[in-house]
C-alpha positions in Angstrom: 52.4 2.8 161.3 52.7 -0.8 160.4 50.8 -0.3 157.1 53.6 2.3 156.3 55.9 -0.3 156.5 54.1 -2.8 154.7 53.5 -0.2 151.7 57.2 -0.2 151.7 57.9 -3.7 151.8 55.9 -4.1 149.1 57.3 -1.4 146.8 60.7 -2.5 147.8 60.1 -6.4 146.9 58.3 -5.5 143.6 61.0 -3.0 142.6 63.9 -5.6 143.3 61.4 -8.4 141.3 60.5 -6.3 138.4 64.8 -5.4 138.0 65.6 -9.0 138.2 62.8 -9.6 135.3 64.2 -6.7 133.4 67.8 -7.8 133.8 67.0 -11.5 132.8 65.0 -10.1 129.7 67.9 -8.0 128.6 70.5 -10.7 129.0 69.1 -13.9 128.5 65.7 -14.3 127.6 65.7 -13.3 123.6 69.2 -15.1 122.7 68.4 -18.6 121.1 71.5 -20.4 119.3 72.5 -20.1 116.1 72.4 -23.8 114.1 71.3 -25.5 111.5 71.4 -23.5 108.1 71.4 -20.0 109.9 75.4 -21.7 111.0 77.0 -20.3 108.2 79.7 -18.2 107.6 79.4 -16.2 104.6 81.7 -13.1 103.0 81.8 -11.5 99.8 83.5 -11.6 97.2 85.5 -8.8 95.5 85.1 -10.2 91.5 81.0 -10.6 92.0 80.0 -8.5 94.9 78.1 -11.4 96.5 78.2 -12.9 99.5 80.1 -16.7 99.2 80.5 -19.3 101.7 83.4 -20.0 103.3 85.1 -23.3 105.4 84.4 -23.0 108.6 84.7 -24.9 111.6 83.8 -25.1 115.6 80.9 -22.5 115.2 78.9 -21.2 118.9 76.7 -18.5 117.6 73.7 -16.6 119.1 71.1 -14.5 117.2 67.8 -12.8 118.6 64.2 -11.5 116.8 64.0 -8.8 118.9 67.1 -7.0 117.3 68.7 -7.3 113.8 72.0 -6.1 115.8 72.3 -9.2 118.5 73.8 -11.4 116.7 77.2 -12.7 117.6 79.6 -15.6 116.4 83.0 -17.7 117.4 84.7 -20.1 114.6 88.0 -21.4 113.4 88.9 -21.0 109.5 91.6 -22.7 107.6 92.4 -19.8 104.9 94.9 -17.9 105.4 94.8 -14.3 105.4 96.7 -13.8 102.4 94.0 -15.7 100.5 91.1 -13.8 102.1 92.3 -10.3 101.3 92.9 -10.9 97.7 89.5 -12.5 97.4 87.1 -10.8 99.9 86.2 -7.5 100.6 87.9 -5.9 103.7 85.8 -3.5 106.1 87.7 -0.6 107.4 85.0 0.7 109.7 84.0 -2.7 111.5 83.4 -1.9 115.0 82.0 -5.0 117.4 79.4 -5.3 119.3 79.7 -6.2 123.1 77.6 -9.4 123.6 76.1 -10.9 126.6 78.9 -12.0 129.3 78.0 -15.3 129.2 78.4 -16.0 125.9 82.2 -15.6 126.9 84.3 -16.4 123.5 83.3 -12.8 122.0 84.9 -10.6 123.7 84.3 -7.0 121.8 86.6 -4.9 123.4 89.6 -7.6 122.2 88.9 -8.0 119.0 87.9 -4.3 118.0 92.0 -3.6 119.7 93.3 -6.1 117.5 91.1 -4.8 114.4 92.9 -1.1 115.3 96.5 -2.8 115.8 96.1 -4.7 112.6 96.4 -8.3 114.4 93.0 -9.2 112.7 91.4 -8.3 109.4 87.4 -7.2 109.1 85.5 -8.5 106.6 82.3 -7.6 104.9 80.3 -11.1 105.2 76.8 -10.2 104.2 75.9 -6.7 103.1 71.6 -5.7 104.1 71.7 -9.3 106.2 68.5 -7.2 107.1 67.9 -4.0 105.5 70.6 -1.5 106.8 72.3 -4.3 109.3 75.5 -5.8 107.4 77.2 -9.0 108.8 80.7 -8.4 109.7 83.9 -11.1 109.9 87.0 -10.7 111.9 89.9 -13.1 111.5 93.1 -13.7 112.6 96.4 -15.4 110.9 95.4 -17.9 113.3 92.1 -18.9 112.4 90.4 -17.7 115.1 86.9 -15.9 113.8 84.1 -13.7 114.9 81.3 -12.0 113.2 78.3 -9.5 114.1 75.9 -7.7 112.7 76.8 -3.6 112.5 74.5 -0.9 111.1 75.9 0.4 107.6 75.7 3.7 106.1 72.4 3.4 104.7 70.6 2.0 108.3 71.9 4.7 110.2 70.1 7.2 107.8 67.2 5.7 107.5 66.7 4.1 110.9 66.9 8.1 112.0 64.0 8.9 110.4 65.4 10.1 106.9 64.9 9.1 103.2 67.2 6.5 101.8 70.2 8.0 100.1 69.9 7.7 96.2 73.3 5.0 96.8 70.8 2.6 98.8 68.7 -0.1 97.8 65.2 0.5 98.2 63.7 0.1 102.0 61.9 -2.4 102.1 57.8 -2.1 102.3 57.5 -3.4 105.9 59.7 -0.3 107.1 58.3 2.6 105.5 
């Protein structure tokens, strides 16, 4: 009898150890900050196509290598929105990502209302940031800023398995 119980001790204790691991991996382990030249803020332009920099201020960003998709960012910007839709390229189907909850200033579930009530503005910042992963930008008349990385058109295609569209770039060797 006191073996049972010892069995189950122990598959209890390693069950509650191996959750904790799992839940520390999945919210904090592969987050580093974002800084140094990966802390820029980048959209693109409407005349060229191309992703230009833009002023930027008060930037907390976190980014991860095990995902394309986990990166998050909070900034302030001095252009107005008047100046960013005539010169930027607007992204109707921006959708945020829900980040970690302690990186507290992004909170998804706000700013993806206040994309559908039209009290922000989605921007394309980088298109194929990684191959099928395009950086988006939200901003308000405020200033207030946050970007993520969303899978476009040509990712969710191809990441299910299907040739690239005749529309999208090449995929690149290291993914075929």
């Amino acid at each position: 009898m006191p073996w049972n119980r010892i069995a189950i001790v122990g598959i209890v204790v390693s069950a509650l150890i191996a959750g904790a691991a799992l839940y520390y991996l999945q919210v904090y382990a592969y987050y580093t900050p974002v800084a140094g030249d990966n802390a820029r803020v980048e959209l693109t332009s409407v005349v060229t196509g191309e992703a230009e920099p833009i002023i930027f201020d008060s930037f907390d960003g976190i980014d991860s290598d095990s995902s394309p998709i986990r990166y998050r960012a909070c900034f302030t910007t001095v252009l107005s929105q008047a100046m960013l839709t005539e010169t930027y390229v607007i992204k109707d189907d921006a959708e945020p990502r829900v980040a970690p909850s302690w990186f507290d200033c992004f909170d998804a579930e706000q700013i993806g209302a206040d994309l559908e009530q039209g009290d922000a503005i989605a921007f394309l910042g980088t298109e194929n940031i990684h191959y099928g992963i395009d950086r988006i930008v939200a901003i308000y008349p405020d200033g207030r800023a946050y970007a993520w990385h969303q899978i476009n058109a040509c990712g969710e295609v191809v990441f299910d398995g299907n040739p690239a569209p005749d529309t999208c770039p090449p995929v690149p060797e290291s993914q075929n």
